[in-house]
N, C-alpha and C positions, 0 to 999 in steps of 0.2 A: 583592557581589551586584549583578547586573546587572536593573535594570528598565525595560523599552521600554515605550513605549503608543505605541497602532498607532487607527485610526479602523476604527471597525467598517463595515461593507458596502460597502465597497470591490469596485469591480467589477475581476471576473479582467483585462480590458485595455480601456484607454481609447482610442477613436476619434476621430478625425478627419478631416474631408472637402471640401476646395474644389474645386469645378469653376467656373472664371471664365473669361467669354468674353472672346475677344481681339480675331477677326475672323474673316472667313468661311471656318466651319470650322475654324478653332482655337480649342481651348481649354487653358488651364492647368487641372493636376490636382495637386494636393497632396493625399497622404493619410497619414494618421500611426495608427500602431498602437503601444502603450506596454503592457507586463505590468508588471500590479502590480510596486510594490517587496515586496510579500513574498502570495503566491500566496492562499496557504490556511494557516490556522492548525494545530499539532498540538493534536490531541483533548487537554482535559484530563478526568480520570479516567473515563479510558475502559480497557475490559477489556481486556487483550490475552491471548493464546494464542501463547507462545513454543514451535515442534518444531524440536526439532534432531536431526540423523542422528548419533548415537553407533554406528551401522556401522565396521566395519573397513575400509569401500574407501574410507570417507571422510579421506582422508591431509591434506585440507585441514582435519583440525578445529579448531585452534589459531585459525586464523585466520577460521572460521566463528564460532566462538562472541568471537571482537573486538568482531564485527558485531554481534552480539545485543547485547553490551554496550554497543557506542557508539550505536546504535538506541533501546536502552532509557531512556538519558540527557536524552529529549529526549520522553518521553512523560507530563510532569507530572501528580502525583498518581492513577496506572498502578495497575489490578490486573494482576498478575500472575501466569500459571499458567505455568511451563516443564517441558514436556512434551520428555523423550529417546524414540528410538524407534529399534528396532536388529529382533530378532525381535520383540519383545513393547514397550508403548507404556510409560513411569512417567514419579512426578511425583518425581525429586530431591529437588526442596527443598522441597516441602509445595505446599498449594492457595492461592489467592487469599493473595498475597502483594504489600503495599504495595510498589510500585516499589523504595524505597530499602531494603527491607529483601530485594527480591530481587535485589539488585546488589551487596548486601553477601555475600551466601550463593554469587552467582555467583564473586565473586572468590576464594574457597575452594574453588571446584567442581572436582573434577580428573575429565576426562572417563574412562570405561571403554569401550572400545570392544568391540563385542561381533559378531555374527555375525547376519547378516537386515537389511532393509529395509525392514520394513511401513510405508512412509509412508501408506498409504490407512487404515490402521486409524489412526493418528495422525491425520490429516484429521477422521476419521470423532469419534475421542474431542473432541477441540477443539472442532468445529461442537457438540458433543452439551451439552459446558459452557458454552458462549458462549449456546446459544437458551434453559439456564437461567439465565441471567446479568439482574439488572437493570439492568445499566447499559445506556445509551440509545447508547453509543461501544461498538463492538467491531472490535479488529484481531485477525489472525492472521500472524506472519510462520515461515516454513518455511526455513531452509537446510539444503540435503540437496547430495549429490552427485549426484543424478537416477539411480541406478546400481541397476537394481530387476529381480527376478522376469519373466521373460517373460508371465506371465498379466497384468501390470501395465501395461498400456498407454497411450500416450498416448492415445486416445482413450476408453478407458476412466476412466480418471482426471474425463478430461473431464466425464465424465456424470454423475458424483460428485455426489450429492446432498447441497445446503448449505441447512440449511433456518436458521441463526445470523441470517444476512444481515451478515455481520460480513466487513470490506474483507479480502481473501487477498495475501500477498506468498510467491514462491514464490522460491527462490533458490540458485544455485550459488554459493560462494565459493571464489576462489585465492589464495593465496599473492601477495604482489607490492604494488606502491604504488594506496594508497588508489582505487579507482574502481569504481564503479555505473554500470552500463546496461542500459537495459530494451529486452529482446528478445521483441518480437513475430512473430518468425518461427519462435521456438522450437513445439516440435510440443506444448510439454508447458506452454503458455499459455494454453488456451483455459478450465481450472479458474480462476485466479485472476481472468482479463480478464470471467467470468461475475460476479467478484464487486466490482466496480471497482478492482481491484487487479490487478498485474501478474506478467511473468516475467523475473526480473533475473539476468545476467550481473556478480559482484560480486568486488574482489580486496581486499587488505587485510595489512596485518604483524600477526601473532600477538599482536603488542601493542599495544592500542588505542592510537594516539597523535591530534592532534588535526584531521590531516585526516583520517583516519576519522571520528571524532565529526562533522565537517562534512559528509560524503560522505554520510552516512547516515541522515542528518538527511533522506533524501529517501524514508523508508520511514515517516516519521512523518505527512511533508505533503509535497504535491505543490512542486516549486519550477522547474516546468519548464511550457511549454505544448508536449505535441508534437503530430506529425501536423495540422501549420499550412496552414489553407489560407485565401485572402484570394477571393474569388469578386470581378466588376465592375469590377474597374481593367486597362489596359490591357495589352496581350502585353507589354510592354519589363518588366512588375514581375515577379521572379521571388521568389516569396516561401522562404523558408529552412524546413526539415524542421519548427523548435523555434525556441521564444525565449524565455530564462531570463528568471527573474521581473529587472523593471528595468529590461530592456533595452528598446528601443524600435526602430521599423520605420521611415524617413521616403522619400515615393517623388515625385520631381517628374515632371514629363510635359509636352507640348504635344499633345493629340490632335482628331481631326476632329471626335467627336461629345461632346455634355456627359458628365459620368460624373456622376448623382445620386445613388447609391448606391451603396455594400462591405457583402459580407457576409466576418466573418471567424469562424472556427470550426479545434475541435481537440480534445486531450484534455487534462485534467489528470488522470493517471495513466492509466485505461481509462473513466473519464467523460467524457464527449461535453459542449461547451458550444459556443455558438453565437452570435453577436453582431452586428448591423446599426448602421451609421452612414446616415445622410444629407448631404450637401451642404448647407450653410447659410452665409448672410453672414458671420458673423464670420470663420468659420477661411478665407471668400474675401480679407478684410479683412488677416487675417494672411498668409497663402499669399501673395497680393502683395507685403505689404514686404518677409517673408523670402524674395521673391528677390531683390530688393539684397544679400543678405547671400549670396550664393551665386553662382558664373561663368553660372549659366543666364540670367541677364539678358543676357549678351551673344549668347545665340541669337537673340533676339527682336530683332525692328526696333522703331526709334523709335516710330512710334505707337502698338505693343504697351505696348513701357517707359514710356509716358508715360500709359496708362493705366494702367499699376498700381502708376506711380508714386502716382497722385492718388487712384487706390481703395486704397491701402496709408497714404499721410500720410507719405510717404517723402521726403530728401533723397535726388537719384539723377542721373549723368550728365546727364539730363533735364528733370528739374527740380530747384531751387533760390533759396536767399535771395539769392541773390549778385545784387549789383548790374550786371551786364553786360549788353551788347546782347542782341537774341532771337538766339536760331539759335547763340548760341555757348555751346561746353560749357566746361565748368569745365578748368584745365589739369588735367593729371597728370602734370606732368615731376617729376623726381627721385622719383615713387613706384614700389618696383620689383615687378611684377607679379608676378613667378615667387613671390616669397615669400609673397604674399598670406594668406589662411587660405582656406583653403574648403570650402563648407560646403552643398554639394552632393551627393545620391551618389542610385543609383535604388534604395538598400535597404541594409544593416548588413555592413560587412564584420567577418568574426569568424573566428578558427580555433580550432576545436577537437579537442586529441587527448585522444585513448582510449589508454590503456594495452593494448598487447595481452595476451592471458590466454594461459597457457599451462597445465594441470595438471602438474607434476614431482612426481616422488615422491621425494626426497630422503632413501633410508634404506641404511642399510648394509649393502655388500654381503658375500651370506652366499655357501658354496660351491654350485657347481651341482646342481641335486638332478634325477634321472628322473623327474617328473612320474608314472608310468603305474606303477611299483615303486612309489612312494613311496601311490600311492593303492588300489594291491592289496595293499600290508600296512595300512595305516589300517583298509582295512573289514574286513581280515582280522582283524585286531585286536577288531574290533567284533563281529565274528559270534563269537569266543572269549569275549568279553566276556559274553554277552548267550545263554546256555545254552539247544539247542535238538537235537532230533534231528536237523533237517536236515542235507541234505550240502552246500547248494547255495545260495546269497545274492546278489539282485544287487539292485544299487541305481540312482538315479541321481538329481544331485542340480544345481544351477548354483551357478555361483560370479560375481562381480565382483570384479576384481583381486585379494585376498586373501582374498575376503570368502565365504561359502559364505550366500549370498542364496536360496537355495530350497531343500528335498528333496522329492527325488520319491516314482518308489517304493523299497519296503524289501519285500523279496518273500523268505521263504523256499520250500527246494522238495525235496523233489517235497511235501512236504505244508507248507502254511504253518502260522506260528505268532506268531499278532497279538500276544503276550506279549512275545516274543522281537524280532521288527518293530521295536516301539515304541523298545525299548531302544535299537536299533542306530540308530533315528529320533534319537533324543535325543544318541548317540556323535555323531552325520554333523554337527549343528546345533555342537560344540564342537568340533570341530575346530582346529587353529590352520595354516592354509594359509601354506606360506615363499613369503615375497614373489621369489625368485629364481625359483620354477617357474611360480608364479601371477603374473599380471599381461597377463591379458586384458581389457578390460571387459569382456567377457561370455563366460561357456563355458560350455556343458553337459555333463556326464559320466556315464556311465553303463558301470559296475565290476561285474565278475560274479567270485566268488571259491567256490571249494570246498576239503572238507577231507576 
């Protein structure tokens, strides 16, 4: 068993600020910006609201429901509700369920995939348990395929009334090596970023291994600061998108005018925080010596260097103990320059990649089927099924990839028969769509069959 202790109130990043005069119209600027070593804590027993899309277009489910597992790992002393949602919304494994007793039932969970995508009625159930919920912690996290009904819009969605106030995580998962990104450009962001939570772009192996566990560790707590911006310090600092918890900013300068104060601000996840430093002596005190420690002393002329030589307490080219004449510097022979350390830079060099996402559907290929035959005997099927005078049936219903996500209408004629309707409504909803004809993300159909 692993036990960390962490110091409470720890601010999201530590600032720093020298502006120290040199001469007329110069001044040195050192400014340092530091993210916590670890951001924000995960809620302990706090509710969560696990939906997951048990849909047939969702081909990535194996590796969706990873997520939820290596997610749930990491939410100590967790209630639990997981919530499937395919046409109609259920609770699998029972309600409010201890963490560890819902992670146990998950590992036995074999998904059914089914036909429909009502993620909004799933929304809608979750917020409805969460606003009765007493715990004071409430999450929701959502991996769905995004693959929904034309009446389901993204801006619709949008407007989703959350009355829980419980953080939203909304999420695609693919297949592929462990990685999470949150995309704010997604059209179907604006639900979740209403509730300080986000819209992730997620991939993942079917079986949890243990950079997932660590990847997703970031649905629990924020472990990023994005949408960085540093206001006050001069054009030459170009500050970076994001800065992972730990890492730090460091930015030297020489500019015309004093810089007494940075504002630095961003999100941690869709929370807005905001942060001001000041200029003050010490870190002018430091900022001096730690230029000795850096080649930017040699921009400067001697009087500069010898001022901050003597405002820093520095030995330096410039000054020193050493017993010799004035005006003469210390040698340097046999020391070789090139190799020096340095420890200079105007801001944090880093690279980072993303795994690109690709959705593949990986299933075996069946013979070619007529798509248009194949679905004027289905409903034909159905109107025989479903006993009625009429001569005449037509329907129309959509589908996503394999998946029969809506029906329309169900019309008999010349004289209708809501009896008979219903039935053939219920046929169209079980379907089983072959993945060789079907595989659109989205289609609409509309079949008209007589006898």
């Amino acid at each position: 068993m692993l036990v960390e202790l962490r110091p409470r109130g720890v601010a999201v990043i530590e600032s720093g600020l020298a502006s120290v005069w040199l001469a007329k119209d110069r001044y040195l600027v050192r400014a340092t910006f530091s993210a916590a070593p670890h951001l924000k804590e995960a809620p302990a027993q706090a509710h969560v609201g696990v939906l997951f899309d048990s849909s047939k277009s969702n081909h990535s489910a194996e590796a969706g429901f990873a997520t939820v597992r290596a997610y749930l790992g990491h939410m100590p002393g967790a209630t639990i509700d997981f919530l499937t949602f395919d046409r109609e919304v259920r609770w699998p494994l029972g309600l409010k369920l201890p963490v560890a007793r819902a992670l146990a039932k998950l590992a036995a969970f074999e998904i059914d995939l089914r036909n429909g995508s009502r993620l909004d009625d799933a929304l809608r159930r979750a917020d409805a348990i969460l606003q009765a919920s007493p715990a004071s912690v409430r999450r929701v996290v959502m991996v769905t395929d995004m693959l929904a009904r034309t009446e389901l819009t993204a801006e619709l969605l949008g407007k989703l009334e959350w009355k829980s106030g419980a953080v939203l995580h909304l999420a695609t998962v693919a297949e592929g090596p462990a990685a999470l990104n949150r995309d704010d450009s997604s059209k179907w962001s604006t639900l979740p970023r209403r509730t300080g939570g986000l819209f992730w772009q997620g991939s993942t192996a079917a079986l949890t291994d243990n950079a997932a566990r660590t990847v997703y560790k970031g649905w629990a707590r924020p472990k990023r600061i994005d949408k960085l911006v540093v206001e006050g310090l001069d054009a030459s600092f170009d500050a970076p998108a994001s800065l992972d918890e730990g890492e730090a900013l460091t930015h030297f300068a020489v500019v015309e005018t004093p810089t007494p104060r940075a504002v630095v601000s961003g999100e941690l996840w869709s929370a807005p925080f905001r942060a001001s430093v000041v200029s003050d002596s010490a870190s002018g005190k430091l900022a001096a010596a730690l230029t000795f420690g850096s080649d930017f002393w040699s921009t400067l002329s001697e009087p500069e260097q010898r001022r901050l030589a003597m405002l820093g307490g520095v030995v330096s080219p410039v000054t020193s103990y050493l017993a010799i004449e004035p005006g003469v510097r210390p040698s340097i022979e046999g020391l070789n320059r090139e190799n020096e350390p340095r420890g200079f830079g105007d801001g944090v060099g880093r690279t980072a990649s993303f795994y690109g996402q690709s959705c593949v559907t990986c299933h075996a290929a069946r013979a070619a089927v007529d798509k248009r035959a194949w679905l004027d005997r289905q409903v034909l099927e159905a109107m025989r099924a479903c006993p009625s005078s009429a001569r005449e049936l037509r329907v129309t219903f959509e589908s996503t990839l394999d998946e029969v996500v809506d029906v329309g209408e169900v019309v008999f004629s010349p004289k209708r028969d809501a009896r008979a309707e219903a039935c053939v409504r219920e046929g169209l909803w079980s379907l089983d769509l072959p993945e060789s004809a079907f595989d659109a993300k989205f289609e609409a159909h509309s079949v008209t069959v007589r006898r």
